[in-house]
N, CA and C atoms as an extended XYZ file, in Angstrom:
345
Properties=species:S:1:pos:R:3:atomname:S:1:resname:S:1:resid:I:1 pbc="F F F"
N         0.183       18.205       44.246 N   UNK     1
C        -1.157       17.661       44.373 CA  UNK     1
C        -1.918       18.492       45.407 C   UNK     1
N        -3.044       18.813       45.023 N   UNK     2
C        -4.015       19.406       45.594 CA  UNK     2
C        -4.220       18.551       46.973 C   UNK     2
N        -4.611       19.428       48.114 N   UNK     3
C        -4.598       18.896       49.660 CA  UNK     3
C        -6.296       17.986       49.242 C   UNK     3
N        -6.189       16.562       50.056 N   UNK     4
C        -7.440       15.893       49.626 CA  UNK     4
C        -7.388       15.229       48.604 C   UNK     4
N        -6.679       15.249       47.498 N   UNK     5
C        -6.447       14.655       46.786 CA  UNK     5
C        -6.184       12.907       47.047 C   UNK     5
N        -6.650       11.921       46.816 N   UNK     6
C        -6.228       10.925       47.181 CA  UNK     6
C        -4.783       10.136       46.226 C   UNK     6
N        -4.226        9.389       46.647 N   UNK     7
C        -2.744        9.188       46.317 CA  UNK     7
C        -3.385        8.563       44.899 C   UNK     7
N        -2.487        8.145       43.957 N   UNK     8
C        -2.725        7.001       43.150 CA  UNK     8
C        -2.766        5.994       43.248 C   UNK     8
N        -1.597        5.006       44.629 N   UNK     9
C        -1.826        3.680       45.151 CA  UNK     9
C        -3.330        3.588       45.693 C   UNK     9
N        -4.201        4.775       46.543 N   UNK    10
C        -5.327        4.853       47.201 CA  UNK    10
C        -6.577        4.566       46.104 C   UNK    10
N        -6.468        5.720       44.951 N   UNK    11
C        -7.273        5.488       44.162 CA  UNK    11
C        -7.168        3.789       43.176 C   UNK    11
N        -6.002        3.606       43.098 N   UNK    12
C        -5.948        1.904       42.561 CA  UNK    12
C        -6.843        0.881       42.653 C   UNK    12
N        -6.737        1.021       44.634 N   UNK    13
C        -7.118       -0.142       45.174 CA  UNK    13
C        -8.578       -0.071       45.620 C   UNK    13
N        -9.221        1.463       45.453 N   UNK    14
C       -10.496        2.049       45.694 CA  UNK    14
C       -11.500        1.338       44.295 C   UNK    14
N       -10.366        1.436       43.291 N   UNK    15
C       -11.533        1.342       41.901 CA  UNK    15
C       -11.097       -0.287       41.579 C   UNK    15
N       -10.613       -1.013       42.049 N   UNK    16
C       -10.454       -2.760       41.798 CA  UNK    16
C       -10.941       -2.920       43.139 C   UNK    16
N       -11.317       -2.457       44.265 N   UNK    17
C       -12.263       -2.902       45.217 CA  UNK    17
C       -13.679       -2.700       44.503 C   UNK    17
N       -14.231       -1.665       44.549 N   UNK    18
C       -15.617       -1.114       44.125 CA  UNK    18
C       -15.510       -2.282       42.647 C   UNK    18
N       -14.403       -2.325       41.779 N   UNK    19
C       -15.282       -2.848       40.882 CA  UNK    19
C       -16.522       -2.142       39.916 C   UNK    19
N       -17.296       -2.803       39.620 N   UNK    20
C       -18.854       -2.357       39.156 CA  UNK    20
C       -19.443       -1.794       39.337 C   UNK    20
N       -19.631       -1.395       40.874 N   UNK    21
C       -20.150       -0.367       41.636 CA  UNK    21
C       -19.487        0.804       41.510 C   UNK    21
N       -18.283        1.259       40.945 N   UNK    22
C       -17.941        2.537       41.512 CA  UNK    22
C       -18.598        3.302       40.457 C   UNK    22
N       -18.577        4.449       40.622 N   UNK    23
C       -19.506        6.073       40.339 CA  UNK    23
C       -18.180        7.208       39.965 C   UNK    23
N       -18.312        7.807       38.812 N   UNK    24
C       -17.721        8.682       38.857 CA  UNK    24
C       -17.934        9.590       38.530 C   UNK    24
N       -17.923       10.630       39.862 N   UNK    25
C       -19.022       12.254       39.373 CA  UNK    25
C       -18.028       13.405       39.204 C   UNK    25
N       -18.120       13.966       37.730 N   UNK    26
C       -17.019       14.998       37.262 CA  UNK    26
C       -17.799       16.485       37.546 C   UNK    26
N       -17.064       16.585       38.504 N   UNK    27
C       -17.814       18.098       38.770 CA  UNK    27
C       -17.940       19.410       38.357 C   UNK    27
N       -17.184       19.227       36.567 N   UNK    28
C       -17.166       20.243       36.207 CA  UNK    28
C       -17.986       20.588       35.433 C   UNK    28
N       -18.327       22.200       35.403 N   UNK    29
C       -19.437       22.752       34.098 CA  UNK    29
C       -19.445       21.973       32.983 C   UNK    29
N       -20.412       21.750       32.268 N   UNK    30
C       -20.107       21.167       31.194 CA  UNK    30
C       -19.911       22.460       30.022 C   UNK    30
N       -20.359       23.170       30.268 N   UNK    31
C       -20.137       24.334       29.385 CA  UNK    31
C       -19.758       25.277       29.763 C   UNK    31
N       -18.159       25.653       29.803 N   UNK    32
C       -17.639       26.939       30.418 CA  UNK    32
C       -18.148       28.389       30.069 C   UNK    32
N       -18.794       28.255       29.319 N   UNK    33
C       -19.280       29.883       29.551 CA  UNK    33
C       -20.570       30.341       30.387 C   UNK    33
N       -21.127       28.908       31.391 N   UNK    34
C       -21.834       29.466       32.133 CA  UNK    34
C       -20.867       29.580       33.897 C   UNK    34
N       -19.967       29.989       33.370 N   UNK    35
C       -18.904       30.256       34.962 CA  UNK    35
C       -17.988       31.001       34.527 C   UNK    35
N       -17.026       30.844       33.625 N   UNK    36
C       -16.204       32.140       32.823 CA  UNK    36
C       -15.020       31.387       33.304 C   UNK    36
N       -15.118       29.498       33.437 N   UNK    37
C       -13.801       29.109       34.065 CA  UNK    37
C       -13.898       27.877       32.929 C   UNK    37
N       -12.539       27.966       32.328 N   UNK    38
C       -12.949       26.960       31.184 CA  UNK    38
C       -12.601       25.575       31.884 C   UNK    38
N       -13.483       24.635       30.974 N   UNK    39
C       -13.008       23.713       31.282 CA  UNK    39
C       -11.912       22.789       30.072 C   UNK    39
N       -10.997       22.708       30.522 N   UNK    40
C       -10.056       22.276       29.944 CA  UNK    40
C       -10.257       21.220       28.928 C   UNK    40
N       -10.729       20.195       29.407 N   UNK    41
C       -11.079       18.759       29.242 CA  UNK    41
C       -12.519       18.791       28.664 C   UNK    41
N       -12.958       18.580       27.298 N   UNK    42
C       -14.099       18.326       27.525 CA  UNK    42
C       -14.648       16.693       27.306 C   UNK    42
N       -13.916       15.937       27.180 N   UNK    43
C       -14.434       14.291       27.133 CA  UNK    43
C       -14.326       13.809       28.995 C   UNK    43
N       -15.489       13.450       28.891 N   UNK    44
C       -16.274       12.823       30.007 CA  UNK    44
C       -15.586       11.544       29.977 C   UNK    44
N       -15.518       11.242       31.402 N   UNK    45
C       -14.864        9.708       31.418 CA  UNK    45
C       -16.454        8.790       30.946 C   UNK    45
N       -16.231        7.455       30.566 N   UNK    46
C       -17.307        6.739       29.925 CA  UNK    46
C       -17.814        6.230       31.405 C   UNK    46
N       -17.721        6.085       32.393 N   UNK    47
C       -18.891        5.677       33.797 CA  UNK    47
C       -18.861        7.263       34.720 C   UNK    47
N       -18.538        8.186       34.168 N   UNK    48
C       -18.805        9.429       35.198 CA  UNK    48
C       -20.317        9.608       34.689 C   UNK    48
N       -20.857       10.535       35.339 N   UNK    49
C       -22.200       11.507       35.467 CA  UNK    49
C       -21.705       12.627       35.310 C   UNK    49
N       -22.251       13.520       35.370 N   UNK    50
C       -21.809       14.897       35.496 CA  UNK    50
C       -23.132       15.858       36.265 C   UNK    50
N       -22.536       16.280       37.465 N   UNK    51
C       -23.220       16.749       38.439 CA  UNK    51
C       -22.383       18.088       38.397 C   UNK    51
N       -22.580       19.059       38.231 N   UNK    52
C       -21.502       20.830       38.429 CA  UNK    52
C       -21.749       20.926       39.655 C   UNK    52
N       -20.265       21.371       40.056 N   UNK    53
C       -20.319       21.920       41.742 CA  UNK    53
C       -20.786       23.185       41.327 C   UNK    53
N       -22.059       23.978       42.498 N   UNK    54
C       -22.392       25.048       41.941 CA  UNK    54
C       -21.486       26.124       43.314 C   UNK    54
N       -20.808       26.702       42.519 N   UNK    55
C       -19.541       27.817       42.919 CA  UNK    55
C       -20.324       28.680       43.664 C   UNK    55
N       -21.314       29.430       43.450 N   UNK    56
C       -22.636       30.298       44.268 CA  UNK    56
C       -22.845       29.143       45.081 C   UNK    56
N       -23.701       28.426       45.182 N   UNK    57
C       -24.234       27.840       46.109 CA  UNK    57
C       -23.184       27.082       47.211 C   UNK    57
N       -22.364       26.960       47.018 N   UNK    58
C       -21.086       25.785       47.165 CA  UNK    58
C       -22.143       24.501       47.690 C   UNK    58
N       -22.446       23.879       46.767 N   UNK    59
C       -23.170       22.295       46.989 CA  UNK    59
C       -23.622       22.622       45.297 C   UNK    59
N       -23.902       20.806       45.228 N   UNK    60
C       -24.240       19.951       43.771 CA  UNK    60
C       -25.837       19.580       44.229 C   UNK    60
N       -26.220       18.805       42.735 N   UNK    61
C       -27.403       17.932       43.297 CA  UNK    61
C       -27.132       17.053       43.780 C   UNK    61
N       -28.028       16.119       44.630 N   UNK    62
C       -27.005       14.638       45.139 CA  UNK    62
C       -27.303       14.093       44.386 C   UNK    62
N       -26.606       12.720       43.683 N   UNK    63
C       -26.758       11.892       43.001 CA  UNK    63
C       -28.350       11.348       43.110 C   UNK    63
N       -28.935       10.592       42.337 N   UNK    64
C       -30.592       10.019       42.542 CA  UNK    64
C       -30.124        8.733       42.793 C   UNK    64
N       -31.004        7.974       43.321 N   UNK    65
C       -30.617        6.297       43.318 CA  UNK    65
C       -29.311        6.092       43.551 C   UNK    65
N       -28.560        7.008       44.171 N   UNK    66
C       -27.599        6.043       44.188 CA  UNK    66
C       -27.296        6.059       46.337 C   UNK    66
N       -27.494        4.626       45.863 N   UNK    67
C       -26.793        3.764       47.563 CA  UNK    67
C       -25.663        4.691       48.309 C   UNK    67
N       -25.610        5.357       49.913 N   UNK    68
C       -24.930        6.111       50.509 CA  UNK    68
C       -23.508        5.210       50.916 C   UNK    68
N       -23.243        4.195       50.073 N   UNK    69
C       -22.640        3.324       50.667 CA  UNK    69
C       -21.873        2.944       49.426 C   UNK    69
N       -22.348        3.311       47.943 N   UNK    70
C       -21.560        2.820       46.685 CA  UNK    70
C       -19.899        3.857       46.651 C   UNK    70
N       -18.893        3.158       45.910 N   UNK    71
C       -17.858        3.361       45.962 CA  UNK    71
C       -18.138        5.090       44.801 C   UNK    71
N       -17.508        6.005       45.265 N   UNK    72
C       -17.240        7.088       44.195 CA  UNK    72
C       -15.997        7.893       44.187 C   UNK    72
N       -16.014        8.611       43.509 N   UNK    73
C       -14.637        9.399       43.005 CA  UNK    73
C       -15.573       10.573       42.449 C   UNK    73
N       -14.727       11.870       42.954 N   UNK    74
C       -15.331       12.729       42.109 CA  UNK    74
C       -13.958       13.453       41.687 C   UNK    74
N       -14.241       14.440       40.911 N   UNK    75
C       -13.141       14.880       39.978 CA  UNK    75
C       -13.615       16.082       39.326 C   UNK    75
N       -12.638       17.169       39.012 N   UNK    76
C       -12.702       18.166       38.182 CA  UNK    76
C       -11.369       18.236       37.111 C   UNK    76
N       -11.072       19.434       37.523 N   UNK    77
C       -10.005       19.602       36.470 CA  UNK    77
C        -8.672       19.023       36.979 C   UNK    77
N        -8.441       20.040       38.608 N   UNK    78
C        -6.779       19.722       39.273 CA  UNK    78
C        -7.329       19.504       40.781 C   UNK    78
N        -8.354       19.117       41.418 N   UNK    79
C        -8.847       18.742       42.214 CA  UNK    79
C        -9.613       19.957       43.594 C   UNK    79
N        -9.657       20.821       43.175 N   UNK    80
C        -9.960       21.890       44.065 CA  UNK    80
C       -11.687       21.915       44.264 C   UNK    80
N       -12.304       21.697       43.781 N   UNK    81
C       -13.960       21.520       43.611 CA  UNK    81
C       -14.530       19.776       43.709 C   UNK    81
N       -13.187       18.931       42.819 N   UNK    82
C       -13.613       17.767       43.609 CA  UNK    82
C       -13.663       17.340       44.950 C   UNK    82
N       -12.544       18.372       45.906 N   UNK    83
C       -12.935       17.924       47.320 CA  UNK    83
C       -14.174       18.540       47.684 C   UNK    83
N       -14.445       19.697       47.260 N   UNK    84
C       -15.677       20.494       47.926 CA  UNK    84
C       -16.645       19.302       47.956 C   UNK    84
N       -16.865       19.048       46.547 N   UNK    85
C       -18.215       17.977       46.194 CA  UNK    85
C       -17.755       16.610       46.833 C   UNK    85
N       -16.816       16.251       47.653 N   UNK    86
C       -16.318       14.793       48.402 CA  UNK    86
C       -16.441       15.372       49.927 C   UNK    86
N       -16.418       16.134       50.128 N   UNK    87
C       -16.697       17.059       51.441 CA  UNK    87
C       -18.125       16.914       51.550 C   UNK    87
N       -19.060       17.766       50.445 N   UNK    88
C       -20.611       17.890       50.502 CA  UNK    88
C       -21.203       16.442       50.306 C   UNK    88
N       -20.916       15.266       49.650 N   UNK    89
C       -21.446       14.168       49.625 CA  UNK    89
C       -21.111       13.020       50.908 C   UNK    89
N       -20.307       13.176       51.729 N   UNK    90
C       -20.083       13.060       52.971 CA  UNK    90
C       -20.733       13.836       54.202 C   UNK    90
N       -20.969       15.225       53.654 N   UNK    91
C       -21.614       15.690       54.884 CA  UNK    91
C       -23.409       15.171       54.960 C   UNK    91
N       -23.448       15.027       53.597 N   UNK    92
C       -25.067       14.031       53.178 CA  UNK    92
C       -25.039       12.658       53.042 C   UNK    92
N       -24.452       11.908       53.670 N   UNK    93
C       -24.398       10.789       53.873 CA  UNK    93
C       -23.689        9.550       53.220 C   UNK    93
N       -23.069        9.855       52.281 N   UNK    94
C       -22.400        9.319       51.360 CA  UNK    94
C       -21.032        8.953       52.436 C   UNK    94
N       -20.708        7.602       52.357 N   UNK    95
C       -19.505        7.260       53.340 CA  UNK    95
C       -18.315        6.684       52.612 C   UNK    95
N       -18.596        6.294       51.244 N   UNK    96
C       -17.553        6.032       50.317 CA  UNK    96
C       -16.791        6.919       49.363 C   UNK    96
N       -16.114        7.759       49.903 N   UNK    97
C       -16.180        8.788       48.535 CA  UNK    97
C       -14.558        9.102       48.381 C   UNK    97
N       -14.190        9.390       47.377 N   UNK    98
C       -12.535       10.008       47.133 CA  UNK    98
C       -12.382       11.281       46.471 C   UNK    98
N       -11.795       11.847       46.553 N   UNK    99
C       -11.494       12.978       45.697 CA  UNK    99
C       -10.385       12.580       44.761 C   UNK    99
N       -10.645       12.160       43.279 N   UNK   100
C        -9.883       11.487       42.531 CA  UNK   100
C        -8.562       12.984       41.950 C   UNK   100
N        -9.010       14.037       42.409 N   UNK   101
C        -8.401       15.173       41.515 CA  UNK   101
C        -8.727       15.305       39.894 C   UNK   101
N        -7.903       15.217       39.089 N   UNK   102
C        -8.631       15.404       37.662 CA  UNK   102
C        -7.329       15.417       36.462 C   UNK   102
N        -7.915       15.638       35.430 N   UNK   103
C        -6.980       15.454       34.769 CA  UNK   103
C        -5.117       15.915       34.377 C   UNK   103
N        -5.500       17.101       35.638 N   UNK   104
C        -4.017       17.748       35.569 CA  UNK   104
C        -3.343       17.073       36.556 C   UNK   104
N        -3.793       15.797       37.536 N   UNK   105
C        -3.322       15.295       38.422 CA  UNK   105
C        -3.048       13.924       37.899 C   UNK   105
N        -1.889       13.921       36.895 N   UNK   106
C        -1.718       12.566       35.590 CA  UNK   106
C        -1.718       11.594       36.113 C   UNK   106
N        -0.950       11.679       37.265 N   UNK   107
C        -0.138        9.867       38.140 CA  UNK   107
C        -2.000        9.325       38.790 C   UNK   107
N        -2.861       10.367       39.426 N   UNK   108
C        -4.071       10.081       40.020 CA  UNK   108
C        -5.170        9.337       38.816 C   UNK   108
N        -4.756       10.381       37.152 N   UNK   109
C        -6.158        9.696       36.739 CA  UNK   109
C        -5.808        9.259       36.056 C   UNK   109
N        -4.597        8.890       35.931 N   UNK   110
C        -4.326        7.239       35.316 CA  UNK   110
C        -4.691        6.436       36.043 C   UNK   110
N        -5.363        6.241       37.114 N   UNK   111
C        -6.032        5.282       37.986 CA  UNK   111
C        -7.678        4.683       37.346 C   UNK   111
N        -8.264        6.147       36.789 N   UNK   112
C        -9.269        5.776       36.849 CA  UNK   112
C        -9.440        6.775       35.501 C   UNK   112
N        -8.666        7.460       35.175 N   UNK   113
C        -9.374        8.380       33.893 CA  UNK   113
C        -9.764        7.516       32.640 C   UNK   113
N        -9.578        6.707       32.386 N   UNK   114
C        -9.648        5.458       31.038 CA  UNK   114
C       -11.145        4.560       31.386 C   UNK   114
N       -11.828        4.810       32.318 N   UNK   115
C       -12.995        4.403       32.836 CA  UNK   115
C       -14.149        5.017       32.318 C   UNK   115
């Protein structure tokens, strides 16, 4: 598991706390040929957004409307860009956030990948 990664007991009790509120922002391209890094996965979890960590810039857009205080998870493929973007939404004010890792991190998004 990728360093930052949050455990699977962590992510459990993160997404049956939040409930309704939680957010889940998949930070990957949606179309790999504008990065030359595929993305593995292309089905979107059904409550993510999709915000791209931008690799040049290293920062995303911030979410719109959403409360610095709502529960989130962000996620890519094996978790290396979801911390960046759980790093950058913390350094902007966001105080709830996890780095869920992603789909190559099985035991993690069986927590929340079916969402």
């Amino acid at each position: 598991m990728k360093e930052g990664v949050a455990t699977p007991n962590e992510l459990k009790i993160f997404v049956k706390s939040a409930g309704s509120r939680l957010l889940i922002i998949d930070v990957r391209e949606p179309d790999a040929s504008t990065t030359g890094f595929p993305n593995k996965s292309t089905n979107f979890r059904n409550m993510a957004i999709n915000i791209p960590w931008n690799r040049e810039t290293l920062s995303m857009e911030l979410p719109e409307g959403i409360e610095h205080d709502t529960p989130i998870i962000t996620h890519c493929s094996g978790g290396g860009r979801g911390q960046l973007a759980k790093e950058y939404l913390i350094k902007n004010g966001y105080i709830n956030v996890l780095n869920g890792g992603g789909a190559k991190e099985a035991e993690c998004w069986a927590e929340y990948g079916h969402l």
